[in-house]
Structure formats: structure tokens, C-alpha cells
ROFINU-857685 format. One record per residue: chain; residue in one letter; z, y, x of N, C-alpha, C in turn. Coordinates in nm, 2 decimals. Atoms other than C-alpha are relative to their C-alpha. Example, Ala and Ser with C-alpha at 12.3 -4.5 7.8 and 13.67 -1.06 7.14 Angstrom:
BEGIN
   chain   resn     n.c3     n.c2     n.c1    ca.c3    ca.c2    ca.c1     c.c3     c.c2     c.c1
       A      A     0.00    -0.12     0.09     0.78    -0.45     1.23     0.00     0.12     0.09
       A      S     0.00    -0.11    -0.09     0.71    -0.11     1.37     0.08     0.11    -0.08
//
This chain:
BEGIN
   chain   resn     n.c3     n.c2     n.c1    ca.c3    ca.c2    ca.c1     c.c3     c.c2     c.c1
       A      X     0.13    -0.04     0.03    -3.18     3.50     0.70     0.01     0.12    -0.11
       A      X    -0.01    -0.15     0.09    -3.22     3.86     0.51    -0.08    -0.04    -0.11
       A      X     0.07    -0.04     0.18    -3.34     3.94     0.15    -0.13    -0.02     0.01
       A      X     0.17    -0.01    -0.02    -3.66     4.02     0.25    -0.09    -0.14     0.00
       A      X     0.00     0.14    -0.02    -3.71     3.67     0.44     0.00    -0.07    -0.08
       A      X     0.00     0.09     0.10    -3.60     3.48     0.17    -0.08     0.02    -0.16
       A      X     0.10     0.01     0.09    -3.79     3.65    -0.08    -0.15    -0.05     0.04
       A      X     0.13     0.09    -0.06    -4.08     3.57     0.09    -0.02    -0.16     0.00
       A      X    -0.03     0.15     0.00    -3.99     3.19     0.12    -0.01    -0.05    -0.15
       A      X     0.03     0.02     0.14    -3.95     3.18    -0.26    -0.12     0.01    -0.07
       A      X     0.12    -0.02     0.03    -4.24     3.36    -0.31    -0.17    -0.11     0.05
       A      X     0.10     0.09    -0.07    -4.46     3.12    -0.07     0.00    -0.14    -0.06
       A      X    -0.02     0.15     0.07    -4.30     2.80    -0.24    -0.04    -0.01    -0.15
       A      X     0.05    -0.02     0.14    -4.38     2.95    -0.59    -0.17    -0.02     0.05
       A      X     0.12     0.01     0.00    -4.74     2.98    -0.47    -0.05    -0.12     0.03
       A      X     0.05     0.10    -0.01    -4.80     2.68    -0.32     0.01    -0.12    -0.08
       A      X     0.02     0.08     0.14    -4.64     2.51    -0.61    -0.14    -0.04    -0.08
       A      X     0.12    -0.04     0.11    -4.93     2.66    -0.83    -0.11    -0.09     0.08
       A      X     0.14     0.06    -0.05    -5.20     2.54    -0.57     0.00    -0.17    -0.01
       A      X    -0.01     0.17    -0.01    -5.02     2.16    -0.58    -0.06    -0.02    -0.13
       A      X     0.03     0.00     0.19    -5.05     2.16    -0.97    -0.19     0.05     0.01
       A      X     0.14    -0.01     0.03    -5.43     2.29    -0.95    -0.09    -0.10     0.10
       A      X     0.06     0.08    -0.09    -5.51     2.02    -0.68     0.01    -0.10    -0.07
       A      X     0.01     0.11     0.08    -5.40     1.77    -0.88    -0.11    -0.01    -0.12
       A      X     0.11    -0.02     0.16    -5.62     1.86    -1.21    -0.14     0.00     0.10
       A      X     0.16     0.02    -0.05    -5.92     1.89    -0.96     0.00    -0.10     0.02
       A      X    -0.02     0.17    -0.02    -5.83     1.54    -0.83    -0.03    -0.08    -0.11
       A      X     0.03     0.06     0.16    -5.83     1.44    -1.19    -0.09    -0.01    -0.05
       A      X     0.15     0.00     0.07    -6.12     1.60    -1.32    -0.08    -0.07     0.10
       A      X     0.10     0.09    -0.09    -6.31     1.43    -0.97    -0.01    -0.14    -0.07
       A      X    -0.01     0.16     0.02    -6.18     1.09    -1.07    -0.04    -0.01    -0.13
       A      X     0.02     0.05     0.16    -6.25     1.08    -1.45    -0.15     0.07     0.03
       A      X     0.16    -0.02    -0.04    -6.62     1.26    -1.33    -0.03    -0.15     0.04
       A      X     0.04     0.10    -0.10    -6.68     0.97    -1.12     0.07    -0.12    -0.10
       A      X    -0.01     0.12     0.06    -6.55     0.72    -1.39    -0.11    -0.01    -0.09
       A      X     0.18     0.01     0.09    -6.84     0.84    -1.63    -0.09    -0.01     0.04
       A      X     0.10     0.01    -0.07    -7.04     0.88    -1.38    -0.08    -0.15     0.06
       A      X     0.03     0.13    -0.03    -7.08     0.52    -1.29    -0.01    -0.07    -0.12
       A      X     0.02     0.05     0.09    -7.13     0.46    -1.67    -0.15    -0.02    -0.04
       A      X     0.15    -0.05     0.01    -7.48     0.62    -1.66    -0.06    -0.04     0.17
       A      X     0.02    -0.06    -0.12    -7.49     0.58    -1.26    -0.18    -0.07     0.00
       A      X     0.12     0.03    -0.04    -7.86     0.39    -1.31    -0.11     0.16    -0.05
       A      X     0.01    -0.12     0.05    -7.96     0.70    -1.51     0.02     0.12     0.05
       A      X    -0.03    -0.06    -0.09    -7.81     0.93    -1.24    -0.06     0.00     0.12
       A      X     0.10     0.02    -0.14    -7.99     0.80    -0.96    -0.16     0.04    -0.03
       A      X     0.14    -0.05     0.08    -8.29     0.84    -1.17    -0.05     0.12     0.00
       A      X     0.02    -0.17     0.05    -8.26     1.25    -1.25     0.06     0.03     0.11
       A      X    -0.06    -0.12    -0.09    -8.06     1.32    -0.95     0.05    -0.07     0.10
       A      X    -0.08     0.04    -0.07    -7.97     1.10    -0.70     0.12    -0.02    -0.01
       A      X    -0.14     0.00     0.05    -7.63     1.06    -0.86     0.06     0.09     0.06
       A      X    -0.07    -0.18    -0.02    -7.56     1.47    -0.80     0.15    -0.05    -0.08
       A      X    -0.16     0.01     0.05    -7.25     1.38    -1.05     0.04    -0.08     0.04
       A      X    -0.07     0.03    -0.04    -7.14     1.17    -0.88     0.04     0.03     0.15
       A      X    -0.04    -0.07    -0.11    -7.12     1.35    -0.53     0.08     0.09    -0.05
       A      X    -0.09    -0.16     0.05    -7.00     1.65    -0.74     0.19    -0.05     0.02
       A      X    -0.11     0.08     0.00    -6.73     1.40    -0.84     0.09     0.01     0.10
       A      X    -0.08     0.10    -0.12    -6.64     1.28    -0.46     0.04     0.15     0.01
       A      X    -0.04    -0.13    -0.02    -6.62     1.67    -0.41     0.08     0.03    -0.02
       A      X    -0.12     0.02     0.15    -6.37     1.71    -0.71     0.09    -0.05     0.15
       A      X    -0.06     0.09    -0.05    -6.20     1.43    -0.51     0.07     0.07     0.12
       A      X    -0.04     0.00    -0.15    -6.17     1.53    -0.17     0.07     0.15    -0.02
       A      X    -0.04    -0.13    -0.06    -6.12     1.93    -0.18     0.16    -0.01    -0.13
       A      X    -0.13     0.00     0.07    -5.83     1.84    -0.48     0.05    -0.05     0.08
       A      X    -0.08     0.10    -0.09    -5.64     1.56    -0.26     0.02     0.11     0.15
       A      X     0.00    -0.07    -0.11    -5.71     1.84     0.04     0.11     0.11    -0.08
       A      X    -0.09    -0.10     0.07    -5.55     2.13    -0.18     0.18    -0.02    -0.01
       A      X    -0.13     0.05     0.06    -5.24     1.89    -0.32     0.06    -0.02     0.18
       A      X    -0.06     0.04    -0.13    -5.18     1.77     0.06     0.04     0.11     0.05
       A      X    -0.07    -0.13    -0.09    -5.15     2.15     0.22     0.07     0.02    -0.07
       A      X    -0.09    -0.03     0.04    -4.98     2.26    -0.05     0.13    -0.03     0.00
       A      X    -0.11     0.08     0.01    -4.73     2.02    -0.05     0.07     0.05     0.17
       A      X    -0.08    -0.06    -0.12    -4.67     2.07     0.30     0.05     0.12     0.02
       A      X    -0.06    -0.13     0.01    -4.64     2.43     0.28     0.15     0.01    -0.06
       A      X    -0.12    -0.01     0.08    -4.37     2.38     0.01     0.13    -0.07     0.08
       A      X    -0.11     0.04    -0.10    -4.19     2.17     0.23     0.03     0.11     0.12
       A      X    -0.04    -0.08    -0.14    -4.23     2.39     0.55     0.08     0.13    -0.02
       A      X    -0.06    -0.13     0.05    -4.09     2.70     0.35     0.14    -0.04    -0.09
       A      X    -0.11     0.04     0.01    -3.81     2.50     0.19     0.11    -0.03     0.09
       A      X    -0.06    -0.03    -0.11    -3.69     2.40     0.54     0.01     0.08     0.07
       A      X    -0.04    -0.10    -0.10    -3.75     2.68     0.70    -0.06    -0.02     0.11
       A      X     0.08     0.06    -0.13    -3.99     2.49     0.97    -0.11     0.09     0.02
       A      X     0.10    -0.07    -0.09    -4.17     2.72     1.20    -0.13    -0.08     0.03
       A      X     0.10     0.04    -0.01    -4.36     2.50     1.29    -0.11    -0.08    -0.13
       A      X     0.03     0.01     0.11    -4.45     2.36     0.96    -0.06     0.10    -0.07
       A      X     0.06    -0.15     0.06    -4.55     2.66     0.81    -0.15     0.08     0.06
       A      X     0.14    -0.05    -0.10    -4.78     2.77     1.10    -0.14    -0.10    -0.02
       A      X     0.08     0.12    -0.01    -4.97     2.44     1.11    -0.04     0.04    -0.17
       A      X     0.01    -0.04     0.15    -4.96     2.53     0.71    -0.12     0.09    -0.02
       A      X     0.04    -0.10     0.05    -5.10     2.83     0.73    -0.16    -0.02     0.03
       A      X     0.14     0.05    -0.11    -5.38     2.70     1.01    -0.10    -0.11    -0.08
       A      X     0.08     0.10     0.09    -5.50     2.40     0.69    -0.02     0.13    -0.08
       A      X     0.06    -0.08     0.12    -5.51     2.70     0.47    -0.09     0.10     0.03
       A      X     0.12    -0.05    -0.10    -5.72     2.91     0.68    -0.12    -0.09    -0.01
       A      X     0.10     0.10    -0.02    -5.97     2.62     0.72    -0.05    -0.01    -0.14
       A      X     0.04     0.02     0.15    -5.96     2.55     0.34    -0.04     0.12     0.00
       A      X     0.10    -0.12     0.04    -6.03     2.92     0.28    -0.14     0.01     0.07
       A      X     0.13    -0.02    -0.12    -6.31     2.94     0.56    -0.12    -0.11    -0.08
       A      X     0.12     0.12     0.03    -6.50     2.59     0.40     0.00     0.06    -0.17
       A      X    -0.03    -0.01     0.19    -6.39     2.79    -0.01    -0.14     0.13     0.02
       A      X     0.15    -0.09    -0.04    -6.61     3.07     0.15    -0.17    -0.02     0.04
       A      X     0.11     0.01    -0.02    -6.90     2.91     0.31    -0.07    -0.07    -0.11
       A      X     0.06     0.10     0.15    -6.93     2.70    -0.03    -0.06     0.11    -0.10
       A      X     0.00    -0.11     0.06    -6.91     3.04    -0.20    -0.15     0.03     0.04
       A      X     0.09    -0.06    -0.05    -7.19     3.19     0.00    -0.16    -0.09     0.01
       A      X     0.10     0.06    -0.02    -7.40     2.89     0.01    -0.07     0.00    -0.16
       A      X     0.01     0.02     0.12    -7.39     2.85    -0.38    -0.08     0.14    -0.06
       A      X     0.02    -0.16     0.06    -7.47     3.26    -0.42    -0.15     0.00     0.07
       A      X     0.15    -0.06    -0.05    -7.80     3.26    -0.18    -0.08    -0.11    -0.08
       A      X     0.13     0.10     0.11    -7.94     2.89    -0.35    -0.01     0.06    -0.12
       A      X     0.00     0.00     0.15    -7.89     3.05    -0.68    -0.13    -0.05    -0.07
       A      X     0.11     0.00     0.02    -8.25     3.09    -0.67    -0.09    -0.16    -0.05
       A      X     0.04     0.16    -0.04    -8.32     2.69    -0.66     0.04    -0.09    -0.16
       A      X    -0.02     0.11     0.15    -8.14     2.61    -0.99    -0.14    -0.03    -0.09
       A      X     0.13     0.01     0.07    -8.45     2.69    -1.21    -0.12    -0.18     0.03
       A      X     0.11     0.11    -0.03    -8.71     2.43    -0.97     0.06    -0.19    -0.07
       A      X    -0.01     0.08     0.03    -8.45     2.21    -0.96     0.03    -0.06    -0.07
       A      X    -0.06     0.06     0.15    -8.35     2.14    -1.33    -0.11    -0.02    -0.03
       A      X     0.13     0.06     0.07    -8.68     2.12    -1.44    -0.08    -0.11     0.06
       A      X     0.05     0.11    -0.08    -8.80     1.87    -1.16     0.14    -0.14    -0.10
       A      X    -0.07     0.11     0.05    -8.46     1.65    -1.29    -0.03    -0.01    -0.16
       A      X    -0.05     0.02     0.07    -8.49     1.70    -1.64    -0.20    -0.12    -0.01
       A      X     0.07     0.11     0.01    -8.91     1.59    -1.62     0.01    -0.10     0.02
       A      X     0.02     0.16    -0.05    -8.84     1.28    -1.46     0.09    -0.07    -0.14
       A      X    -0.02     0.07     0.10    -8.59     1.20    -1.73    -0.06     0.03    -0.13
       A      X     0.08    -0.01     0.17    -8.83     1.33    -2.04    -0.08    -0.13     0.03
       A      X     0.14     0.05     0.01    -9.13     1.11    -1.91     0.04    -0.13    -0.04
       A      X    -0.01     0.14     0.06    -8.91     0.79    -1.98     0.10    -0.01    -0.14
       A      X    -0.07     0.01     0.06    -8.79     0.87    -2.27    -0.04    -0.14    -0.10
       A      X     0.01     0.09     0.07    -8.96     0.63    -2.44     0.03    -0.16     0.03
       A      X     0.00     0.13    -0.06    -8.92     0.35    -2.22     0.17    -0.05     0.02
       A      X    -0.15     0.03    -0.01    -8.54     0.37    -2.14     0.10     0.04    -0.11
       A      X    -0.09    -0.09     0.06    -8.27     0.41    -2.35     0.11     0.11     0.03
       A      X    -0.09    -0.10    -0.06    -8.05     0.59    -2.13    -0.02     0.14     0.01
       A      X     0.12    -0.10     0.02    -8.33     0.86    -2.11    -0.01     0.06    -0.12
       A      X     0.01    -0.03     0.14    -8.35     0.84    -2.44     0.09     0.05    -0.10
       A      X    -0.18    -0.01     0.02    -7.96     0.90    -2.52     0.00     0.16     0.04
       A      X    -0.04    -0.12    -0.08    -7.97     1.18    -2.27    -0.12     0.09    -0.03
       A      X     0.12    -0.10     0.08    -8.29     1.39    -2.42     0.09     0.05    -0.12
       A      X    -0.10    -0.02     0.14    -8.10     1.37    -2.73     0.08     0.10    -0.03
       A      X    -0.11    -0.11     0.05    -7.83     1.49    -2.69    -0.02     0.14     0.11
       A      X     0.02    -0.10    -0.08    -7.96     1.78    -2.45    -0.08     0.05    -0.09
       A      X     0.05    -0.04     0.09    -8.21     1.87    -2.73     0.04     0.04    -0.08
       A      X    -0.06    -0.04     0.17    -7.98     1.86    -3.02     0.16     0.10     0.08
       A      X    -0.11    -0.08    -0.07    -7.70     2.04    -2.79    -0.03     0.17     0.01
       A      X     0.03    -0.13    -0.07    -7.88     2.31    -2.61    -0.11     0.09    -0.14
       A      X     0.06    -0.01     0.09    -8.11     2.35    -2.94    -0.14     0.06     0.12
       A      X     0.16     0.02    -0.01    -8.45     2.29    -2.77    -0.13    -0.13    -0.02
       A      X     0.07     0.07     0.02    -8.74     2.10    -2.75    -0.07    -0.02     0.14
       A      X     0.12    -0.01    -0.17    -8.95     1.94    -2.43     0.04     0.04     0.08
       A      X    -0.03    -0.10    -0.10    -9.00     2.11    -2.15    -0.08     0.06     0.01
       A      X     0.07    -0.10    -0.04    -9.21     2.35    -2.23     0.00     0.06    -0.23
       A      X     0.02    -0.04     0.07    -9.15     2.35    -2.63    -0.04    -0.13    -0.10
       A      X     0.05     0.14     0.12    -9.23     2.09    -2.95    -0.15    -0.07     0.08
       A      X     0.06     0.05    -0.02    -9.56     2.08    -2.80    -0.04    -0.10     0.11
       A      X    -0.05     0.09    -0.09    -9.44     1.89    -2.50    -0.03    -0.14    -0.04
       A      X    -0.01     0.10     0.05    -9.42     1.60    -2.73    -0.18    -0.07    -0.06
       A      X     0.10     0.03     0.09    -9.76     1.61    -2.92    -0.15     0.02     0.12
       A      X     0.10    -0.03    -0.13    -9.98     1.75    -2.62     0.00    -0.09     0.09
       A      X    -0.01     0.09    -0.13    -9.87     1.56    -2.33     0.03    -0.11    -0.01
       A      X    -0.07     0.07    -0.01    -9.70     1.29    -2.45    -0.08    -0.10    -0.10
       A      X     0.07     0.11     0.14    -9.92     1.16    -2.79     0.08    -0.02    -0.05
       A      X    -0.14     0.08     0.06    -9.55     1.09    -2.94     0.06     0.11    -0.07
       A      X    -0.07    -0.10     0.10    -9.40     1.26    -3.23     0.10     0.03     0.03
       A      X    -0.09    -0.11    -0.05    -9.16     1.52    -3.19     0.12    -0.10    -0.09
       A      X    -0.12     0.11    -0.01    -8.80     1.32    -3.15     0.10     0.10    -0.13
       A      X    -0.09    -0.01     0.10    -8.53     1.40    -3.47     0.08     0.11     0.06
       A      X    -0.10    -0.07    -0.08    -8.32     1.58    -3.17    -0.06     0.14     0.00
       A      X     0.05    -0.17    -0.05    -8.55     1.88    -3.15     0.01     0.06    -0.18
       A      X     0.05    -0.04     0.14    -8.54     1.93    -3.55     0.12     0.11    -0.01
       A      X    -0.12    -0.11     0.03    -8.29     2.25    -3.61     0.07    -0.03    -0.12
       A      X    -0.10     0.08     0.06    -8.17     2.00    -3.91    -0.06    -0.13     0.05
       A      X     0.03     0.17    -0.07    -8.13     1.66    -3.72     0.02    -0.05    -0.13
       A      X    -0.02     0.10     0.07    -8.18     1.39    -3.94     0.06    -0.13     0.05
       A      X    -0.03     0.17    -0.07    -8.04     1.09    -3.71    -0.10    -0.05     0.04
       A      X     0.12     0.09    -0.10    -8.21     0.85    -3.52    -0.10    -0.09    -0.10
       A      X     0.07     0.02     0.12    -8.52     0.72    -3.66    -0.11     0.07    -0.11
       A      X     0.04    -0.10     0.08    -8.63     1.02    -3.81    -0.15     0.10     0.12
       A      X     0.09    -0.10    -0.09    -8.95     1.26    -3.66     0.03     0.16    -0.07
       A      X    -0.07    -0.10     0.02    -8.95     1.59    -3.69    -0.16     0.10     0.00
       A      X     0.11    -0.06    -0.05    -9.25     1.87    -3.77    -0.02     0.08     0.08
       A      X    -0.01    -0.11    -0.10    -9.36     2.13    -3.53     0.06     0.17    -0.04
       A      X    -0.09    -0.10     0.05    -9.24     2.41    -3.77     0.10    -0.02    -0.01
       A      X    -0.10     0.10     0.02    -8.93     2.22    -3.81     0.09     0.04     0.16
       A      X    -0.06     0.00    -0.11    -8.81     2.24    -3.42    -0.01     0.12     0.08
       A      X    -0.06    -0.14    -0.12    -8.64     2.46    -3.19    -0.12     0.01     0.09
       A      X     0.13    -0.06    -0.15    -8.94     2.66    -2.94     0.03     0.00     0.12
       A      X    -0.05    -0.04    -0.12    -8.75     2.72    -2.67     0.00    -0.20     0.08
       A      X     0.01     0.12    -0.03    -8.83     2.43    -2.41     0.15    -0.03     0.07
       A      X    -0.14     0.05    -0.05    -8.53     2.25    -2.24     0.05     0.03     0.13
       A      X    -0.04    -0.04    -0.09    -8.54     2.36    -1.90     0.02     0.12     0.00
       A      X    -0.02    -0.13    -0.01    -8.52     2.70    -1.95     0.14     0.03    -0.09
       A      X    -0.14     0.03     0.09    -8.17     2.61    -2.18     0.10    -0.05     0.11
       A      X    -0.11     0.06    -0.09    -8.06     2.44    -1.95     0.09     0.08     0.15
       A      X    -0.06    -0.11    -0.10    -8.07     2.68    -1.64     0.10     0.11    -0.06
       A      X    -0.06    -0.14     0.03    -7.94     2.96    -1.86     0.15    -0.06    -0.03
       A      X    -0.17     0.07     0.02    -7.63     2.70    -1.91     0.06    -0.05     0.15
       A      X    -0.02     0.02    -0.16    -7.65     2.60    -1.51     0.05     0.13     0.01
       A      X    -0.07    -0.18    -0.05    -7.61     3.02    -1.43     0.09     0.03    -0.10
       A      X    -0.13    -0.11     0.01    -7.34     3.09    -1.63     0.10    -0.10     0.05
       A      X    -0.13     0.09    -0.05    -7.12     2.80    -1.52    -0.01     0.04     0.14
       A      X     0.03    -0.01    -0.14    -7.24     2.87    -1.17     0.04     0.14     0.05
       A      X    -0.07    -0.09    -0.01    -7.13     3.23    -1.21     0.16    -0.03    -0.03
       A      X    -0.11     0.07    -0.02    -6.77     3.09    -1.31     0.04    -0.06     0.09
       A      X    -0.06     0.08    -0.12    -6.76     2.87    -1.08     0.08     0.10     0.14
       A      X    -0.01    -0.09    -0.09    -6.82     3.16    -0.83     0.13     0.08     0.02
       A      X    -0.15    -0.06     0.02    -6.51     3.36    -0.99     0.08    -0.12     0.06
       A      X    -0.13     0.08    -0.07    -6.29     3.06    -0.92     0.02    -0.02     0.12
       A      X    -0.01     0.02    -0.12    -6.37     3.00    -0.63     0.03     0.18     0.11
       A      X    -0.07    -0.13    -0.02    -6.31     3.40    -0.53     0.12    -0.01    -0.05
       A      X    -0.15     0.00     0.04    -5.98     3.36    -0.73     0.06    -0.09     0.11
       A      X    -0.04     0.08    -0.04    -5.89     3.05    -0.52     0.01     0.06     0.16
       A      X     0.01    -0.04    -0.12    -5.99     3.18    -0.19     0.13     0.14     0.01
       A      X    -0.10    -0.11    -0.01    -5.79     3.50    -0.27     0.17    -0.03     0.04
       A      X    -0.19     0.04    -0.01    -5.43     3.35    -0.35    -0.02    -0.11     0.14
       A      X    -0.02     0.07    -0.10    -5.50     3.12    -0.06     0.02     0.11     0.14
       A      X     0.02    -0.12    -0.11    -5.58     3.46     0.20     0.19     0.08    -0.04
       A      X    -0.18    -0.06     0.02    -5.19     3.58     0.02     0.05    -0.08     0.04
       A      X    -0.07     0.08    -0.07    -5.07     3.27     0.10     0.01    -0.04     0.10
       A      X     0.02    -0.02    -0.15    -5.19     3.27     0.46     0.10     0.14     0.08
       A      X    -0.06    -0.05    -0.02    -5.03     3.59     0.49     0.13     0.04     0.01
       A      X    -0.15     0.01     0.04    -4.69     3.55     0.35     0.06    -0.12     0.10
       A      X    -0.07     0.10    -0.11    -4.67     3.22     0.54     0.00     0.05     0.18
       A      X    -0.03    -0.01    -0.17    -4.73     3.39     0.94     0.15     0.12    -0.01
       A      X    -0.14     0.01    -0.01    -4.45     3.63     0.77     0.12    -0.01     0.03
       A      X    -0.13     0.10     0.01    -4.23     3.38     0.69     0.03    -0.04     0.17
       A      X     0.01     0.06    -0.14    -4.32     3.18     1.05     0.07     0.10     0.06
       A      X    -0.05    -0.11    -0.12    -4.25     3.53     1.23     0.11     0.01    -0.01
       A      X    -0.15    -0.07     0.00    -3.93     3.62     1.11     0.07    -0.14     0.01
       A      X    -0.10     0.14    -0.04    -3.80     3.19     1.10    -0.01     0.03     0.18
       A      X     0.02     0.00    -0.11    -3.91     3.27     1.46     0.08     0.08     0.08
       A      X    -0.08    -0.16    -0.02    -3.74     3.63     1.50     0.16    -0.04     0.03
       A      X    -0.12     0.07     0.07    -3.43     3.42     1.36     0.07    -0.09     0.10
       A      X     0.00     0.13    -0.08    -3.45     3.13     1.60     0.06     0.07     0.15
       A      X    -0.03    -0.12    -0.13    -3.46     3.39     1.88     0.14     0.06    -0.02
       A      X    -0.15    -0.08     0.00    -3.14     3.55     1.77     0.09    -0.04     0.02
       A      X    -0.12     0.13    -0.02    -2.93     3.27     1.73     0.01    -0.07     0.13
       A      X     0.02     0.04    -0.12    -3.05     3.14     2.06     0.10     0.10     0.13
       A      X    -0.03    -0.07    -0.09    -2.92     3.46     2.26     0.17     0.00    -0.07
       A      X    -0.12    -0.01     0.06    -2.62     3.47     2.05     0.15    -0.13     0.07
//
């Protein structure tokens, strides 16, 4: 096998290295999602149909899919298997194709985040008084995102008859404590929230163009490889 050929083989098994190692950590982060997620999961079905926990199985599946091509690739390019590598290239194809329609689907709903944060986060303000889990998770989205309500302090005092919660106070005092309307952050909570949904959602988007990329190099390098193990196979045969 020539220089060329084997740089290439090196090069394909370095890459797919990389993709094993980043399938695992998504596998990871899926599974420890999905262990918190079942911590709160009454609380999740509540605000969202247990969205983090689908996110989770997602995590799950497309990491366990990643580590598994990869892996095979690394094999098929260590042996030198034509056929292994082809079949390789044909999972990585598919993954790219399902990295793209995810891509595209995520880029035209963009529009949707807004309705739909503010529909999940009402349902969990309205009980905040009634549940604690509700009550946990206002909190710390108030005293995080530094707002108040969903629409502002007056959320609390207007709609609700209930003093403005310690969490909206720009100096929390702990639980226990109320808080005045001069006193609390204006900005209401859904509108904190989306502006923290679209930038992660733009990230996401890069990764997923990054991921899709080195997968479209590693689709290429592997038919390559395949053609010249193939080129190879032919030689020795007439020989």
C-alpha cells in the first residue's frame, strides 16, 4: 500500500477516534440528563411533557449511534476492510443526512421558541404556590436569569394577589422573605428565558455544522481509502 494510502488510513482512524470520544460524552451527558430528569420527572410532565427527558433519550441514542460507527470505521481502516469501511462510510452518510435534517428543522422552528417557553413557563408560575417543585423551579429561574413573572413584578401583585417571591429581589434575601416592587428585577421571565433558549440554540446549530462537516471529510477520505484497498486487491489478484 503507498504513502498516500496509508496516510489516508491514519488520517481516517485519527478522525474517527475523535468522533468515538465525542459519542461517548454525548452518551454521558444523555444519561446523567435523564438521571435528573427523573428527579423532577412529575414537574417535567407538568411544563413540558418531559421535553428533558426526550432531549435526554436523544443524547442517548445519536451518542451510542456516533461511538458505534465510529468504532467500526476505526476498525475497518485498521484492517484495511473494504468492505468495512464502505458500509462505514454508508452509517456516516445516514448520520450526516439525519445531523442535517435536525439542523434545518431546528433553523426554520426557531420562530416557536418564544410561544413555546412562555406557554411552559405559565403553567409552572400558576402553581407556584401550590407545589413545591414549581416553587423550587420559579426560584431559581428568577434569581438566575434576574427576572421577575411573566410579564414583570407585577405578575405577582396584579394577577396573582401574592407578594412578590424573595427570588425576584436584585438582593435575594432567602426563603421566607418578600420583596418590594422597586426592589425587583422588571424584565419578565419569558422573555429571559428565550434570549437564553436562542443563544444556546444558535450553538447548538454551530455544532451541529461542525459535526456534520468532519463527518462529510470523513465520508470522503473513507470511499478513498475503500477505492484504493480495492485498486490494491485488484493488483494482487492479477499478479
Amino acid at each position: 500500500m503507498g504513502l498516500g494510502t496509508s496516510t489516508i488510513k491514519y488520517i481516517l482512524f485519527f478522525i474517527n477516534f475523535l468522533f468515538a470520544l465525542s459519542g461517548l460524552a454525548l452518551l454521558g451527558l444523555g444519561l446523567v440528563t435523564r438521571y435528573y430528569s427523573t428527579k423532577s420527572e412529575e414537574l417535567a410532565n407538568k411544563a413540558s411533557g418531559d421535553a428533558v427527558g426526550l432531549a435526554a433519550l436523544a443524547f442517548i441514542i445519536i451518542g451510542g449511534a456516533v461511538f458505534v460507527v465510529s468504532f467500526f470505521g476505526c476498525c475497518g481502516a485498521i484492517r484495511e476492510s473494504h468492505c468495512m469501511i464502505t458500509i462505514y462510510a454508508m452509517f456516516l452518510l445516514a448520520l450526516f443526512l439525519l445531523e442535517a435534517a435536525i439542523g434545518v428543522f431546528l433553523y426554520v422552528n426557531r420562530g416557536q421558541v418564544e410561544p413555546i417557553t412562555e406557554k411552559l413557563l405559565t403553567t409552572v408560575f400558576k402553581d407556584y404556590s401550590n407545589d413545591s417543585d414549581s416553587r423550587a423551579f420559579v426560584d431559581k429561574i428568577q434569581h438566575e436569569f434576574h427576572c421577575c413573572g411573566i410579564d414583570g413584578p407585577n405578575y405577582w401583585t396584579d394577577q396573582t394577589a401574592a407578594a412578590i417571591p424573595h427570588s425576584c429581589c436584585k438582593e435575594d434575601n432567602g426563603q421566607g422573605t418578600t420583596c418590594l416592587k422597586t426592589q425587583a428585577w422588571q424584565d419578565g421571565c419569558p422573555k429571559k428565558s428565550v434570549e437564553f433558549v436562542k443563544s444556546k440554540l444558535g450553538k447548538l446549530l454551530n455544532i451541529i455544522i461542525a459535526i456534520a462537516g468532519g463527518e462529510l471529510i470523513g465520508i470522503i477520505f473513507a470511499l478513498c481509502l475503500a477505492s484504493s484497498i480495492k485498486n490494491e486487491e485488484r493488483r494482487q489478484g492479477y499478479a
